[in-house]
N, C-alpha and C positions, 0 to 999 in steps of 0.2 A: 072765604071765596067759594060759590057753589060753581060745578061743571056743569055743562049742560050739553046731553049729545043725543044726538037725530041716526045715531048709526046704528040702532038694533032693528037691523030691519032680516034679520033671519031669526026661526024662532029662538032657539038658546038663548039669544041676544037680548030679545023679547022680555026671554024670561028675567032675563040679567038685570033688562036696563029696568023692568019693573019693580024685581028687588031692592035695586038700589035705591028707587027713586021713594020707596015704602019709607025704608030705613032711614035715605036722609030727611025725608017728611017730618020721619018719627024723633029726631033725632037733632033736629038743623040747630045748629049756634050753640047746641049743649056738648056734641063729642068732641073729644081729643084722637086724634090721629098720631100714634106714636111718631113717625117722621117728620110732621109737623106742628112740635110742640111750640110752645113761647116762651120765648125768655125775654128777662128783663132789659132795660135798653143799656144799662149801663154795665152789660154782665154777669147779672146775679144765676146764681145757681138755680134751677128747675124749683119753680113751686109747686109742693104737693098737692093742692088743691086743684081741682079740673077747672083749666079757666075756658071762657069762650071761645068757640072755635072761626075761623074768620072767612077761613077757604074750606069749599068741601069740590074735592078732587076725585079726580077716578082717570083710567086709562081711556084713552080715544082708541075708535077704528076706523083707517080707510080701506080702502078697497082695491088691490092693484087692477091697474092695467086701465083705468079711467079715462075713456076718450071723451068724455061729453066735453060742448066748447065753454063751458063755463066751470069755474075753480071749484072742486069739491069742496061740500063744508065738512067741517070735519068735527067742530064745539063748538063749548063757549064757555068762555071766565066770567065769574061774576062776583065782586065782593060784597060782604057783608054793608061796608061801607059805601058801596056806593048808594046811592040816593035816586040817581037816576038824574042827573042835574049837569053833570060831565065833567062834575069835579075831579073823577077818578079816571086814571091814565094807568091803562094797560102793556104790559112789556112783556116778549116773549126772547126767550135765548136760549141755546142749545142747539141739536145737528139740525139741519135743515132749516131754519129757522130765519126767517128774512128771502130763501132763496124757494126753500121747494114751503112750508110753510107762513102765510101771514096772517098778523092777529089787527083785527078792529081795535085798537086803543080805547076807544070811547064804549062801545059796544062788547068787547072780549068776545068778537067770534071769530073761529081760525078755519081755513079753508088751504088746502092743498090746490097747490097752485102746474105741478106736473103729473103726471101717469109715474104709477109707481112699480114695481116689479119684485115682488115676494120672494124671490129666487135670491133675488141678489142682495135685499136688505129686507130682515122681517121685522123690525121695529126700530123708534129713533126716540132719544130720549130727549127732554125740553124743559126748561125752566119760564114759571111765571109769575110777575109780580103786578101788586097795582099800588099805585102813589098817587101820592097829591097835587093835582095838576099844577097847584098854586106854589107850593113851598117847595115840589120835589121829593119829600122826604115818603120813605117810603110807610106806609098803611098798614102793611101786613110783613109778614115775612116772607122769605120768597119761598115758590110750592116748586118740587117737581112732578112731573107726569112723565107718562108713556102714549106714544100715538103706533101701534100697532098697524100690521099691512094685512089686510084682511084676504087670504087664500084664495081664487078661482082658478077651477080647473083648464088650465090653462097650458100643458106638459103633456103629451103623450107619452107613453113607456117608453123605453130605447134597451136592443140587447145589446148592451158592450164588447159582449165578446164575440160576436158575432161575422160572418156566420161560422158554423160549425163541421167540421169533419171529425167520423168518430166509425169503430167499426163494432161489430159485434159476431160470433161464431155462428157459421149458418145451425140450423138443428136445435136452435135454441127454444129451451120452452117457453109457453107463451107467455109473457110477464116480464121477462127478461130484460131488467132495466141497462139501457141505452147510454143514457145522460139525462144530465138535468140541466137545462136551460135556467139563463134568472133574467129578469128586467126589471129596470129600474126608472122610478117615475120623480121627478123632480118638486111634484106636490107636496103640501102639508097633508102628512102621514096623519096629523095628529085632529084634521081638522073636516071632517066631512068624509067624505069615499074618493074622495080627488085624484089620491094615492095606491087607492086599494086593488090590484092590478089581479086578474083572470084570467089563464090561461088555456087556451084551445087550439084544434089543430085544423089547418087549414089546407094542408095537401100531405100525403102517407097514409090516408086509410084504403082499405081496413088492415095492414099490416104494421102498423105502431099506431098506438097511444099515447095521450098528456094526460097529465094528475092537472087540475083548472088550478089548485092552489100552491103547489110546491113544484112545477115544471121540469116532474120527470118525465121522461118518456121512455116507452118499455114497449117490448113487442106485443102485439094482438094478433099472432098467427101462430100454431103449433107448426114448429118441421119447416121452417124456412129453407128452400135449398139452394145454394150459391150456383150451382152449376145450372138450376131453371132462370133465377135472376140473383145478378152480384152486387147491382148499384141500385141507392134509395135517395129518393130528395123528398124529404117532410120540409113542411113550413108551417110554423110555429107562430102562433097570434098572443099577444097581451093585451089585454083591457081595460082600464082603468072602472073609476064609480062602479067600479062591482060587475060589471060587465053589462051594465045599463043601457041603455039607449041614451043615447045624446054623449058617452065617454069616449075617449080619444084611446085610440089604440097605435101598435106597432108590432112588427114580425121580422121574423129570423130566418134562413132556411139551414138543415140540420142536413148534411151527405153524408147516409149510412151507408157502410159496406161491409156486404157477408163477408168473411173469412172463412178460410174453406180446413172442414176437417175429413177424415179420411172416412169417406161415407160410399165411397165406390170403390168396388174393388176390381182390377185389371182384367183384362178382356182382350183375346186374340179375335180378330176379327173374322179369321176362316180358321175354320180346325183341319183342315190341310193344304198343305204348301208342297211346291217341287222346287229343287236349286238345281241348274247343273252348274258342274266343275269340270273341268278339263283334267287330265290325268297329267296334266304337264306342271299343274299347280304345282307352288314349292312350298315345302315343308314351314309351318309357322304363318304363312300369309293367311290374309282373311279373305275367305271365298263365298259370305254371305251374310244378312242382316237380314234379322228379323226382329218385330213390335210389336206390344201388348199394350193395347189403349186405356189407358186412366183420365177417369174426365178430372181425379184431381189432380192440386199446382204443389210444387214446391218437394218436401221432403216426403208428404202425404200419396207422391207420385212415383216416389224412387223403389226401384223394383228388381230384383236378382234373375238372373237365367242360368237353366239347370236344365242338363240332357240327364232324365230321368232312368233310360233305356233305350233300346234298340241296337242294333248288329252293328253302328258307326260310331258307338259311345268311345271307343278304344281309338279310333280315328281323326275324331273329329272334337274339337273342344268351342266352348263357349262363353263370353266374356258381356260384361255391359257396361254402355258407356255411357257416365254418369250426365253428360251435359245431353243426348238424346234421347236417353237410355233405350237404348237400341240393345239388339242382342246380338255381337258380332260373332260370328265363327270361323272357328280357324282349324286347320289343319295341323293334326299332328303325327301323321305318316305320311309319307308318298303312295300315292295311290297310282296304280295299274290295271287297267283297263280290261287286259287279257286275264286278269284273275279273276275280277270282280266290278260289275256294272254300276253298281244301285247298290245305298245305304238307308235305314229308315231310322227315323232317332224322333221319340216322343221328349218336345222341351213344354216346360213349365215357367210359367214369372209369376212370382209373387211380389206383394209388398213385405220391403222390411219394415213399415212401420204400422205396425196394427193400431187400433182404437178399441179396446173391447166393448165400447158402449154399441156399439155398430156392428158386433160380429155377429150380429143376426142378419145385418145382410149381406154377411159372405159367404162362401168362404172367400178371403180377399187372394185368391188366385187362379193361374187358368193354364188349359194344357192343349197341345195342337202338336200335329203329327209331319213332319217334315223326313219325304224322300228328296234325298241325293241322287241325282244321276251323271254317270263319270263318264266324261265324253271322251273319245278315241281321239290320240293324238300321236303323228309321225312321230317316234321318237330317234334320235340319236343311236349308234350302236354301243350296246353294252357291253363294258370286257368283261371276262372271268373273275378277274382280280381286283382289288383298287391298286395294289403295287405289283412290280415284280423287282426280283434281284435273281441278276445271271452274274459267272459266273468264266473268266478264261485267262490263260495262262500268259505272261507276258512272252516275248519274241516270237509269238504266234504270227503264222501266214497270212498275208493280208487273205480276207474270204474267209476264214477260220468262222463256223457259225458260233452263235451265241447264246444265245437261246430263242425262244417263240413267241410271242405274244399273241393272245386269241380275244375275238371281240364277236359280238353275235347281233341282229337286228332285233329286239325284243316287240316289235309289232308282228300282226298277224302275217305280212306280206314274207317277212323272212328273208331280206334284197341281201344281194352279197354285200359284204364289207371290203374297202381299200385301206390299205396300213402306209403310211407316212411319217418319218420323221421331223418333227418340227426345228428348222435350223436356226436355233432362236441365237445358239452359242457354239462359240470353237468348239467346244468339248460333243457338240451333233454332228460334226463333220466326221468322228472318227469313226463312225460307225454306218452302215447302210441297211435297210431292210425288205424284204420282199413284199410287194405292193399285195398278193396275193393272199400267200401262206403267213406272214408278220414274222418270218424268219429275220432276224438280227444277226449279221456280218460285220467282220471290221473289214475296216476301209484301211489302218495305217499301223502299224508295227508298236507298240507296246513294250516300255523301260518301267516294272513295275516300282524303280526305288525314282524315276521320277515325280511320276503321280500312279499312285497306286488305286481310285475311285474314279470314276465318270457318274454322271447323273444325264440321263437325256430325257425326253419326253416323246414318245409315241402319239400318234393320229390313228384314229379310225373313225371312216364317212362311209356314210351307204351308196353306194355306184349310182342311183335311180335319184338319189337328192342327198348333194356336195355339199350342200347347206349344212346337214345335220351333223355335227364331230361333235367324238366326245374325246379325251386326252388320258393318257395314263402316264406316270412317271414309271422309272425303267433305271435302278441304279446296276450298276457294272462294276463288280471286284476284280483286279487284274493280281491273279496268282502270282506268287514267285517261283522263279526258279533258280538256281544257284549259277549264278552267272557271274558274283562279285567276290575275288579271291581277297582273302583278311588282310587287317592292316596293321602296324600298330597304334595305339589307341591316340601315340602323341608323341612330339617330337624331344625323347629321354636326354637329358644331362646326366652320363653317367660319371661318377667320383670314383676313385680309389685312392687311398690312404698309402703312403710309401713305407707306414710299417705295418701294413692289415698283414692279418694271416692267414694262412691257406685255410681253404673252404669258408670262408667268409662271404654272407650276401653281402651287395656291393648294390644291388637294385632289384626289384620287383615290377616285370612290365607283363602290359596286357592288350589283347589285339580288339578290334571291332569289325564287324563285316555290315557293308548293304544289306545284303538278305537279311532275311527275317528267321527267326528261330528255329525256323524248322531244314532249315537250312545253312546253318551257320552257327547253332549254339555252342558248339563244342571247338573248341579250339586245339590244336596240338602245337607244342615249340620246340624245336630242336636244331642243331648247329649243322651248317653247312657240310653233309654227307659228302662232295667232291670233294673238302679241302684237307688239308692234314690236321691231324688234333692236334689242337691249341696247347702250348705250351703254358700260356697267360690266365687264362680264362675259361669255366666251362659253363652248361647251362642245366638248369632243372626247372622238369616240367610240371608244376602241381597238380595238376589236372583236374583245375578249376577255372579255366580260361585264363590262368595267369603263369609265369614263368620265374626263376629266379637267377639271377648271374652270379656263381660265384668265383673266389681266386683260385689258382692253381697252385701258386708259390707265394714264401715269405712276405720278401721286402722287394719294392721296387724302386728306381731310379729316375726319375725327373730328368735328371744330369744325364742320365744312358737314353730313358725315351721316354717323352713325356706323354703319348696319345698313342693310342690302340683300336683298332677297328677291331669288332667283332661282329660276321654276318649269321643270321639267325633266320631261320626257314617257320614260318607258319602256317598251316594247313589246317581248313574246316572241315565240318561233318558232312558234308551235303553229298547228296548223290548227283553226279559225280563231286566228289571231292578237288578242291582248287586248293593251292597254294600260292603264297608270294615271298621274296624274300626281300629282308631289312635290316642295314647296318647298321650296331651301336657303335657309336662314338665314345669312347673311355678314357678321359682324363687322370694324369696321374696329380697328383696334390701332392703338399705337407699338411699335416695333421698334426692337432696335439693327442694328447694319450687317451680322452673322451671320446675322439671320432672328430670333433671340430676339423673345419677343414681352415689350414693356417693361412694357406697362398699354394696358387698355382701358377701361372706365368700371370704378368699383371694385368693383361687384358682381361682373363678369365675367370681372376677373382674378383674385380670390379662386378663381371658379370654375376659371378654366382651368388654373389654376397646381396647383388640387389640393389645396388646404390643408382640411386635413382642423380640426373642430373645436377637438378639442384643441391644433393649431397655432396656431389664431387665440386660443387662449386662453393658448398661452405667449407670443404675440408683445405681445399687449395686458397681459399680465403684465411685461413686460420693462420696456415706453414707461412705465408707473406708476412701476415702482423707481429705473429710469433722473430722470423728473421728481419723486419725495422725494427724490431726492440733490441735486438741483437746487438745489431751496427747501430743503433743510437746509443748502447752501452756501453760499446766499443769506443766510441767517436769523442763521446765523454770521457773515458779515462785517459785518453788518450789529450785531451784541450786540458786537462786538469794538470796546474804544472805551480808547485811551489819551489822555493827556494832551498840547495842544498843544509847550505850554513846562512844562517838567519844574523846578520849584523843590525845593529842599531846605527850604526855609525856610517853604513851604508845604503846612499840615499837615491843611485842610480834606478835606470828604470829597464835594462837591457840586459837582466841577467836571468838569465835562464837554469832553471835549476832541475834535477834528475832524482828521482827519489826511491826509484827499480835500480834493487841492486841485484837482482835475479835470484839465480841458486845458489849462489855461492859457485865458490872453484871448483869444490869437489862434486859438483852436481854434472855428471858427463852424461847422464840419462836424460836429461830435459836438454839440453844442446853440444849440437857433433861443436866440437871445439877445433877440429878439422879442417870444417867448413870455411873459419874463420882465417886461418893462417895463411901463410904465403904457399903456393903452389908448390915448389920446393920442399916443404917440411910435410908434404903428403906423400912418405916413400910406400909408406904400408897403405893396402884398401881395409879400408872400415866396412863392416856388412850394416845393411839395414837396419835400423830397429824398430820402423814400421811393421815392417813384418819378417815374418823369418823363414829363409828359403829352405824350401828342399832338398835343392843339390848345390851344394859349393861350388862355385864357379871358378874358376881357375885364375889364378892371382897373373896380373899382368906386370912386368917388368920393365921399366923405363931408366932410361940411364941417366945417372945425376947430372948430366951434362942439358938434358932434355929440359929437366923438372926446373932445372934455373932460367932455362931460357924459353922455357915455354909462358906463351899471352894468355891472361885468362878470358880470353874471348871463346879460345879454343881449348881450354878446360871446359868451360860451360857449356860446350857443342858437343863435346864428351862424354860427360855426364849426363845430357839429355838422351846420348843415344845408348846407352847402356840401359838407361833406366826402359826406354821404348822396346829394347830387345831383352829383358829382365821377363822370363819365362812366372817369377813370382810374384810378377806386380800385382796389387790387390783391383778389383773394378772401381775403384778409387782414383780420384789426383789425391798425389804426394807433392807437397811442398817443399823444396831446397833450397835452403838459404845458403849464397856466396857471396858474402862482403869481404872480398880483397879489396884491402885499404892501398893499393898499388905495390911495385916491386923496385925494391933497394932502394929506399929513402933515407936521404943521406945523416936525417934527423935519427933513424933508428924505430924502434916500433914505441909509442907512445902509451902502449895497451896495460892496464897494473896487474895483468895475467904473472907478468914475468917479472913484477916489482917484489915478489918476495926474495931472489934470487941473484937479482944484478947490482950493482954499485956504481953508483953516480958521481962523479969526482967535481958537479956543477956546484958553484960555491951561490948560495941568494939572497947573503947577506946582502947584495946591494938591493933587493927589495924594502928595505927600512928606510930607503934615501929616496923613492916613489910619493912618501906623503902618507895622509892616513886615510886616503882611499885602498891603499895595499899594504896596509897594518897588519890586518887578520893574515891573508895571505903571508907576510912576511914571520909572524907570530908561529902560521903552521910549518914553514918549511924549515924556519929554526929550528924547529921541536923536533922536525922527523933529522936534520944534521946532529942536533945533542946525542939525540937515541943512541944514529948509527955509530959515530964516536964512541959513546959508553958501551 
């Protein structure tokens, strides 16, 4: 199959379509086309031999962007086979193919049927074949092609990134590339100048330049200076076909801006200046601003101020403030007027940031000469002093002066001054002062161990303008004088031991006085000069402000006297000399051999011992639990009760049995046996054995006729009042047991006191004829009758 195309209509195309058409002239029905080889119908492997060729193919071109109203032609298919008879039926398949491509069947000529656009598809691949109109079968094998989209410049350049902000340093030398621009053209690069894009400039001269083929752009001026102009607007042009006539173009615009480097150096605008100040100015405030112009921004503008010299350097100080940078000044003396009018101070501002490419056009700093002028102002009156401290004795005369206080006008006028106490506090009321002279009086009478300091505050104002005070503080020492007679230090618990021995300290006491030491340091102590000398007790004086008590004699008696006063005179140093007097109190004790003290009456040792309440209430808690244990042990032996003689045979439930058989007889020490008997058989008195008296008492005598017929209602009235009127009775209860069992029972006395002794003539053998509930019983009395018989 031969192609046949109408599309070289540019020269290369020309040349192209010539070449090939040489070649397939030279060539037609004999080449093999390796893509388009032949194989057999049934499969067989490639034959080596070159066979006929059937199709002669090549790529197509259209043309984008095709408005004409009729269908671009594009080829033409033509086989070998056909005849030209219309026996051969052409078929075309692939992209486009039916839709934006169609093919003549009969004829094989193909025509683009849309406008095509290069951009967006630059070639579309197709299949052709041709068969037998009649049988179908196909003729040839099938070929492929290519129908390519033929480039017109049809794209203008476009900058993407556009537009641009960019800065560069003023001062730059000339060259000084900027930036580099790019644009980009949508054309075939590869295919004419379509693509081939040219760059020049269209607004920035003459201070930048483009490169036309690589879209730098760099400065064309030496010495650009920010401060003459800051902001630049270049625009920037692309051109495509080489910057031809008839190529499409586009532009950019590029905002350059100088950046400022430090190319100018600070600048006072007058080289002299005048400030006034007031003399009233205060210490540290700022009393004036001055500025050194830099046309540059930024850190390139920051600048120091420096008082270089002059007669105010010592006075007057200088700061800079970094967001005006301004040069503040301040004070740092008070200044007065009457000493000194006018100050002259040469200040300097520099940059602290040099550039040394540039210090040829500095030097980057500047100097200017600034008078001060101190303006007169009313001042306040001035004291002497900033403090004073006076100086007066307590129980001083109301009027009593104090001291002076002096204040002066420190302006030239010289106005008298008025003195005033400010009554801010009680403590201004005590005092008064002379409006005139600032003589200080008290007003009220003075206890220096009440408040021994006052603090007030003085006024002074100028008579001619009340307005102006100025205040002074004024503290007041209030002297002592020996006005307070000593004391002692505290209120002594003296001890004494009932067997201390003569000259024995007993206590160490010490006085304290109001006054103050100079008045009072020294103490003396010694016993009451009107009284007689102490038998008991005397005193020493150590003469270190303290004293000692000692005894006079042995042993002492509690029982004879239990407490002793002893008065004691103490007298300080002071001129004049005061005394007071003060009794000790001196308790007598028991002691053990240590000094311990044992007891003294019991309120006192409670006291001295220290026992705190809650002590006394676990102690008297203790003696109760201790005495319920008692009586519950008592109560107990007492409910505890077994049988004397223990029978088996005895099965009653009402027998009580006793198993205290005490002392025995001969035990007369553990009980008066006396006690026990009939009134009667008490001719003799027994003495106590509780305790044992002193003086024998004299034995009373009662007639046997008495003792038998006396009731022991009135024995026991008796015996109570004896015991009452018993000079040896201990500070105890004594307990007397009287169990008379009554008088003359006709039974006899039933007690086995007296059964070693007496004889019984009661026979009990009839106890065995009772039963054998009274067996045992009858057992025992038999035994004690066999005894007594044998």
């Amino acid at each position: 199959m031969r192609i046949t195309s109408t599309s070289c209509i540019c020269p290369v195309l020309v040349c192209l379509c010539f070449v090939q058409r040489c070649y397939g002239a030279a060539h037609h029905g004999s080449i093999k086309v390796t893509r388009n080889q032949t194989k057999h119908a049934e499969g067989e492997t490639e034959v080596h031999h070159r066979p006929k060729r059937g199709w002669v193919w090549n790529q197509f071109f259209v043309l984008e962007e095709h408005m004409g109203p009729d269908p671009q032609y594009v080829g033409k298919l033509h086989s070998n086979s056909d005849k030209g008879d219309g026996s051969v039926k052409y078929i075309l398949t692939g992209e486009g193919a039916g839709t934006i491509f169609i093919i003549d069947d009969t004829t094989g000529d193909i025509h683009s049927t849309k406008s095509l656009d290069r951009e967006q598809k630059t070639h579309y691949v197709l299949h052709a074949q041709a068969i037998d109109r009649r049988t179908n079968k196909p003729l040839e094998p099938e070929s492929e092609f290519i129908i390519k989209v033929q480039d017109i410049n049809d794209n203008a350049p476009k900058f993407t990134d556009g537009p641009y902000i960019v800065t560069v340093p003023e001062m730059s030398e000339m060259g000084t590339s900027v930036l580099q621009v790019t644009a980009t053209d949508a054309d075939d690069p590869t295919y004419g100048n379509s693509a081939r894009v040219v760059y020049s400039i269209l607004q920035g001269q003459p201070y930048f330049s483009v490169d036309p083929k690589t879209g730098v752009i760099r400065t064309a001026l030496h010495n650009m200076d920010r401060e003459a102009r800051e902001h630049y607007s270049v625009v920037i042009q692309a051109k495509d076909m080489a910057g031809q006539v008839g190529g499409l173009s586009g532009s950019t615009t590029v905002n350059i801006t100088l950046t400022d480097v430090n190319d100018n150096p600070p600048r006072f605008p007058q080289k002299h200046y005048q400030l006034y100040v007031p003399e009233s100015a205060q210490v540290g405030s700022a009393v004036g601003k001055i500025k050194a112009n830099d046309a540059d921004t930024g850190s390139n503008a920051d600048m120091k101020y420096t008082i270089i010299n002059g007669d105010g350097s010592g006075v007057f100080s200088i700061s800079t403030d970094k967001e005006t940078r301004e040069g503040i000044l301040s004070l740092k003396k008070p200044l007065n007027y009457e000493k000194k009018k006018s100050y002259t101070l040469n200040i300097e501002g520099a940059n602290t940031h040099v550039d040394f490419r540039f210090s040829h056009l500095g030097p980057f700093k500047d100097v200017t000469m600034l008078k001060i002028i101190v303006g007169d102002v009313d001042e306040p009156p001035l004291f002497t002093m900033p403090s004073y401290v006076m100086e007066v004795y307590e129980n001083a005369k109301i009027g009593t002066a104090v001291g002076t206080v002096t204040a002066q006008d420190p302006d030239t006028a010289n106005s008298l001054v008025r003195y005033f106490i400010d009554h801010n506090t009680e403590e201004d009321r005590y005092f008064t002062i002379d409006a005139s002279t600032g003589t200080i009086k008290t007003a009220k009478i003075f206890d220096r161990e009440e408040t021994p300091w006052y603090n007030i505050t003085v006024a002074a104002s100028e008579i001619d303008n009340p307005g102006l005070v100025s205040h002074v503080p004024v503290g007041i020492r209030i002297l002592d004088i020996n006005d307070n007679p000593p004391e002692l230090a505290r209120e002594y618990d003296v001890v004494v031991c009932e067997n201390v021995k003569p000259g024995q300290v007993i206590q160490t006491i010490t006085a304290t006085d109001k006054d103050n030491s100079a008045n009072g340091a020294r103490f003396h102590f010694s016993l009451d000069e009107g009284l007689s000398l102490n038998p008991n007790f005397t005193l020493r004086d150590n003469e270190d402000n303290t004293a000692s008590i000692l005894t006079r004699r042995r042993r002492y008696s509690r029982t004879t006297q239990d407490i002793y006063y002893l008065p004691i005179l103490i007298s300080d140093g002071g001129v004049p000399p005061l005394s007071s007097s003060s009794t000790l109190t001196i308790r007598v004790c028991a002691c053990e051999r240590d000094g311990r003290v044992r007891t003294c009456h019991a309120e006192a040792f409670l006291s001295s011992a220290g026992l705190s309440t809650g002590a006394l209430i676990a102690i008297l808690l203790c003696v109760v639990i201790l005495l319920a244990i008692v009586v519950l042990f008592i109560t107990l032996r007492r409910s505890k009760k077994e049988p004397l003689i223990i029978s088996e045979e005895d099965v009653r439930e009402n027998v009580v049995t006793y198993d205290d058989e005490g002392g025995g007889e001969e035990d007369t020490e553990a009980f008066d046996i006396t006690a026990l008997r009939n009134p009667s058989a008490a001719e003799e008195l027994k003495y106590r054995r509780d305790v044992r008296p002193e003086v024998k008492p004299l034995p009373r005598h009662h007639p046997s006729s008495s003792l038998d017929s006396i009731d022991v209602q009135e024995f026991i009235k008796q015996r109570l009042a004896e015991a009452d009127l018993d000079p040896s009775v201990p500070p105890y209860d004594s307990l007397q047991t009287y169990a008379y069992e009554g008088h003359r029972s006709e039974a006899g006395s039933i007690s086995s006191l007296d059964s070693a002794t007496t004889h019984s003539d009661q026979d009990y053998n009839y106890l065995g004829d009772w039963g054998p509930e009274f067996k045992k019983l009858a057992e025992l009395y038999g035994e004690v009758e066999s005894e007594r018989t044998t």
